[in-house]
C-alpha positions in Angstrom: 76.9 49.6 95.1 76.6 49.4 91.2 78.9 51.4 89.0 76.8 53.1 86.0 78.3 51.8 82.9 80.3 54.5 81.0 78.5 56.3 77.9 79.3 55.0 74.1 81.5 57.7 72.7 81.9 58.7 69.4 85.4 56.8 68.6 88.5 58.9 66.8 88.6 57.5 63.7 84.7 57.6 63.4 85.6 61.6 64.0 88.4 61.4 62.1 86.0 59.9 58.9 83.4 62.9 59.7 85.7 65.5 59.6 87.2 63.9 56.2 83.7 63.7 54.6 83.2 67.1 56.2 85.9 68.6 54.0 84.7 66.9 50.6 81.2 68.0 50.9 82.2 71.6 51.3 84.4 71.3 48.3 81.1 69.8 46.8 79.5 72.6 47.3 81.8 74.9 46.2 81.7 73.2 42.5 77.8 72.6 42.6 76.1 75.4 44.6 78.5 78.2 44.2 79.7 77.4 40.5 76.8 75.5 39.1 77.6 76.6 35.3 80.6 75.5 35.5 80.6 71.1 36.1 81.9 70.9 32.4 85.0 72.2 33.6 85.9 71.9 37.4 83.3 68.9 38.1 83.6 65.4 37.7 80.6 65.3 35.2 78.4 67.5 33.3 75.5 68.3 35.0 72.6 70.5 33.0 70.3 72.0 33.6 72.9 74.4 36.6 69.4 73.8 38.6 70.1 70.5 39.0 74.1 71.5 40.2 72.3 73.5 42.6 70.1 71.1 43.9 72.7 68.9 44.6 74.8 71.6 46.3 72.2 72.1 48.4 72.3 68.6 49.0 75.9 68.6 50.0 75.3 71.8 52.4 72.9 70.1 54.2 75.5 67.0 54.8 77.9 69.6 55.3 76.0 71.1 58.3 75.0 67.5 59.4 78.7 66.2 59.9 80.0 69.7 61.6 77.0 69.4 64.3 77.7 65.6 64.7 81.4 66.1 65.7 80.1 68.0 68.8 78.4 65.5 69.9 80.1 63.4 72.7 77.7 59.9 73.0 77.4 57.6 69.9 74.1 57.9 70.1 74.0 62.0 69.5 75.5 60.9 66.2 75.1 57.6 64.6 71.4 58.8 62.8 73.9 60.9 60.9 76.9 58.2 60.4 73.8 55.8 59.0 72.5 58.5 56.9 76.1 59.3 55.0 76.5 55.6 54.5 73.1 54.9 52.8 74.1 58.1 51.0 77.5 57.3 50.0 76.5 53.7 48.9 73.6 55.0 46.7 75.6 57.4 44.9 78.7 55.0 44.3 75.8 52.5 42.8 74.8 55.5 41.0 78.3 56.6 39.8 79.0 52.8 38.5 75.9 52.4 36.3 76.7 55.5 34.5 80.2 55.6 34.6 80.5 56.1 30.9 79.1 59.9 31.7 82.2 61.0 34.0 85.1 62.7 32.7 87.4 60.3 33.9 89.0 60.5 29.9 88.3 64.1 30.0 91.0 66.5 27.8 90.4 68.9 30.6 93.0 68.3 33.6 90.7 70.1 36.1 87.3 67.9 35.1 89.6 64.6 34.8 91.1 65.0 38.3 87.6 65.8 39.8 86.3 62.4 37.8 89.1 60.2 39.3 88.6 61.8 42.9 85.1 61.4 43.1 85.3 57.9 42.0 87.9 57.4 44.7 86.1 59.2 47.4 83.1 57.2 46.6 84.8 53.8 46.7 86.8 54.1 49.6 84.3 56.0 51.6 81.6 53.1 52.0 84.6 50.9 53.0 86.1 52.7 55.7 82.6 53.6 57.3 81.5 49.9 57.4 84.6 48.8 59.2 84.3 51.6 61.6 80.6 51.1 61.8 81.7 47.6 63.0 83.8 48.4 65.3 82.2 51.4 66.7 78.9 48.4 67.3 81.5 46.5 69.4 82.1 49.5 72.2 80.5 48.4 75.4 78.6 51.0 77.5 75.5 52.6 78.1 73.4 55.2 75.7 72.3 58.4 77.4 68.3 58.3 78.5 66.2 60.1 75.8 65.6 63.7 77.7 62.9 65.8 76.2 60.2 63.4 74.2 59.3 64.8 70.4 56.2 66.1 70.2 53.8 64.0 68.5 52.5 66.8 65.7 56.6 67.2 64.6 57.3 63.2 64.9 53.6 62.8 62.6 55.2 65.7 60.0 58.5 64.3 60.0 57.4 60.8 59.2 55.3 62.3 56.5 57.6 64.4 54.9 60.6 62.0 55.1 57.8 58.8 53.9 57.2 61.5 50.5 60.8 61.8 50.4 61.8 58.5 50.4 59.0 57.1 47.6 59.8 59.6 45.6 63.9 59.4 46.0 63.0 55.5 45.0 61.3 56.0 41.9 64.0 58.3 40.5 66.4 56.1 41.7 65.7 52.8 40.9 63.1 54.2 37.5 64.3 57.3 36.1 61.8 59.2 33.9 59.0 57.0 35.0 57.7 60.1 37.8 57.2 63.8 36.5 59.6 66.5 37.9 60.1 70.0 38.0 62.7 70.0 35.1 64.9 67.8 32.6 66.5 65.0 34.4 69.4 62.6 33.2 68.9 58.8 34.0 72.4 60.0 36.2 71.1 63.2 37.8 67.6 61.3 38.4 69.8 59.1 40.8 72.0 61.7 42.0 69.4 63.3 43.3 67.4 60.5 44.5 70.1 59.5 46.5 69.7 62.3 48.2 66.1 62.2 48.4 66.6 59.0 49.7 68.7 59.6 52.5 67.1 62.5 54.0 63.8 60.4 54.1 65.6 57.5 56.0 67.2 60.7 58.3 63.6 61.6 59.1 62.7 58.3 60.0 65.7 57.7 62.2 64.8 60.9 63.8 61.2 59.8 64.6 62.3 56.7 65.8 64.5 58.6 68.2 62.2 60.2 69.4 64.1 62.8 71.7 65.0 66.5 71.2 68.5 66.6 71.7 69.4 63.9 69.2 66.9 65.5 66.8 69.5 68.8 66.8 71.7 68.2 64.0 69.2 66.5 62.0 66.9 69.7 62.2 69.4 72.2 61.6 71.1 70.2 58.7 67.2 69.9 57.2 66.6 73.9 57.7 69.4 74.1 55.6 68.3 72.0 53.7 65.0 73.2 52.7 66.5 77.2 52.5 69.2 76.2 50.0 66.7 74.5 47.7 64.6 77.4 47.9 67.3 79.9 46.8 68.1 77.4 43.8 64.8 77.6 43.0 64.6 81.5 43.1 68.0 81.8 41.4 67.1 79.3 38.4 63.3 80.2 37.9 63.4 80.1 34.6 64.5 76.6 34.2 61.2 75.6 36.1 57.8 73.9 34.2 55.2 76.8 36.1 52.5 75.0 34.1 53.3 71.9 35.6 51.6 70.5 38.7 54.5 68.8 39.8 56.4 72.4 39.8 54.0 73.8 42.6 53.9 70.5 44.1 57.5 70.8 45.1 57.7 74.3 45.9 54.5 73.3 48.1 56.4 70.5 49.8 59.8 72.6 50.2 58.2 75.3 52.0 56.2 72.9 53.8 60.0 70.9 54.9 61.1 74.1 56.0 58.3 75.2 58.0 59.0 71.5 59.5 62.2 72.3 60.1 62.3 75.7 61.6 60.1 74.5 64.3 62.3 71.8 64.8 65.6 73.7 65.3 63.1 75.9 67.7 62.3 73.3 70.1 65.8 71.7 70.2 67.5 75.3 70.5 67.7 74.7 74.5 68.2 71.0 74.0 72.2 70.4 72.5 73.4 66.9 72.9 
C-alpha cells in the first residue's frame, strides 16, 4: 500500500516574513491612505499630488489584505501566487527607491520624515533578501500540492488575463519610461515607478491566478483585488478635483477601475464557499 506524500506547508519563517510585511504595509497605509497630505512630514518622501499618496495606500491595503488571507492558508500552494507577487513588488520598488534616492528625506531636518526615509530604505533592502532565501528553501520542501478543486470559469480566467495584461503594459511603461504614457494626473519620474510597481505586480497576480486555475487559490487574490479596486475608487471620489475630466485617459481609468471591481466582486462570489 502506498503512503500519499504529505502536503507542502507554508514554513514558519515564510509566516513569520508575511506577518512582518503584514505589519509595514498597514503602517503604509496609515501614512499614505489615511494621511495623504501629510508625506512632507511623517513619510519617507514627498509625494504630491495627496491623489497619488492615496493611490498608493490603496496599493498597500490591497497587499495588506493579501498577506492576512495568505497566513490562513495551510498548503504552499494556497499562498506562494502571493509570496511571488510581494517579491516582484518589493524588488521593483527597491529599484525604484535607488534611482531616485536623491528625493527621500534620508537628510531630512524633520526627525519624523528622516526616520521614515531610513526605514523604508531598510525595509526595502532587507526584505527582497530574506524572501529569496526563504523562497529557496521553502522550493526544497518535499511533498505533494493539493489537487486543483473547483476549475475557474473560463469568462473570469479570459477577464482576469485581460485586465491583469492592461495592467502590466501599462505598469511597464511608467516604470521603465516615465512621462512617455498619459495619465490621469501629474506624475514624478519617482511616483510614475511607485505606482507602476504596483501596477506591475497586480498584473503578474492576475496571471498567476489564471495560471492557477482553481477557486480556492484564487480567494485571497480576489478579495485583496476587490479591495483593491474600492480603495482606488474612494481616492478617486475624495481627490476629484485633482483629476484631468477633459482627458480621455481620466475616463479610461475610471472605466477600467469599475470594470477591475466588477471583476473582482464576482470573483470573491464564486470563491466565497471555496477557502483554501
Amino acid at each position: 500500500m502506498t503512503t500519499a506524500a504529505p502536503t507542502v506547508p507554508v514554513l514558519r519563517p515564510m509566516r513569520a516574513l508575511l506577518v512582518v510585511f503584514g505589519v509595514l504595509t498597514f503602517l503604509a497605509v496609515a501614512a499614505l491612505f489615511v494621511r495623504p497630505e501629510s508625506t512632507d512630514r511623517y513619510f519617507a518622501w514627498t509625494i504630491q499630488p495627496p491623489l497619488t499618496a492615496a493611490f498608493l495606500g490603496a496599493g498597500y491595503l490591497a497587499g495588506c489584505t493579501l498577506v492576512v488571507l495568505s497566513l490562513r492558508a495551510e498548503a504552499w500552494a494556497h499562498a506562494r501566487a502571493a509570496v511571488v507577487t510581494i517579491l516582484v513588488f518589493t524588488v521593483l520598488t527597491l529599484v525604484a527607491t535607488l534611482v531616485h534616492l536623491d528625493r527621500f528625506h534620508l537628510q531630512a531636518s524633520g526627525a519624523a520624515a528622516r526616520a521614515a526615509a531610513w526605514f523604508w530604505l531598510a525595509v526595502y533592502v532587507s526584505v527582497p533578501l530574506v524572501m529569496v532565501v526563504l523562497l529557496a528553501v521553502q522550493s526544497r520542501i518535499e511533498g505533494a500540492h493539493p489537487q486543483r478543486a473547483l476549475p475557474m470559469p473560463r469568462w473570469l480566467a479570459v477577464a482576469l488575463a485581460v485586465e491583469g495584461a492592461v495592467m502590466f503594459v501599462v505598469g511597464a511603461l511608467l516604470f521603465v519610461r516615465p512621462g512617455t504614457i498619459g495619465w490621469p494626473w501629474p506624475l514624478s519620474p519617482l511616483t510614475s515607478r511607485a505606482i507602476g510597481a504596483w501596477l506591475l505586480s497586480f498584473g503578474l497576480a492576475a496571471g498567476l491566478a489564471v495560471a492557477e486555475g482553481d477557486l480556492p487559490r484564487l480567494r485571497a487574490p480576489a478579495v485583496a483585488y476587490l479591495v483593491f479596486g474600492l480603495a482606488e475608487l474612494v481616492a478617486l471620489l475624495r481627490f476629484a478635483h485633482s483629476l484631468s475630466w477633459g482627458s480621455p485617459a481620466t475616463w479610461a481609468y475610471v472605466a477600467f477601475l469599475v470594470l477591475a471591481t466588477a471583476t473582482a466582486a464576482a470573483g470573491v462570489r464564486l470563491t466565497s464557499g471555496s477557502r483554501p
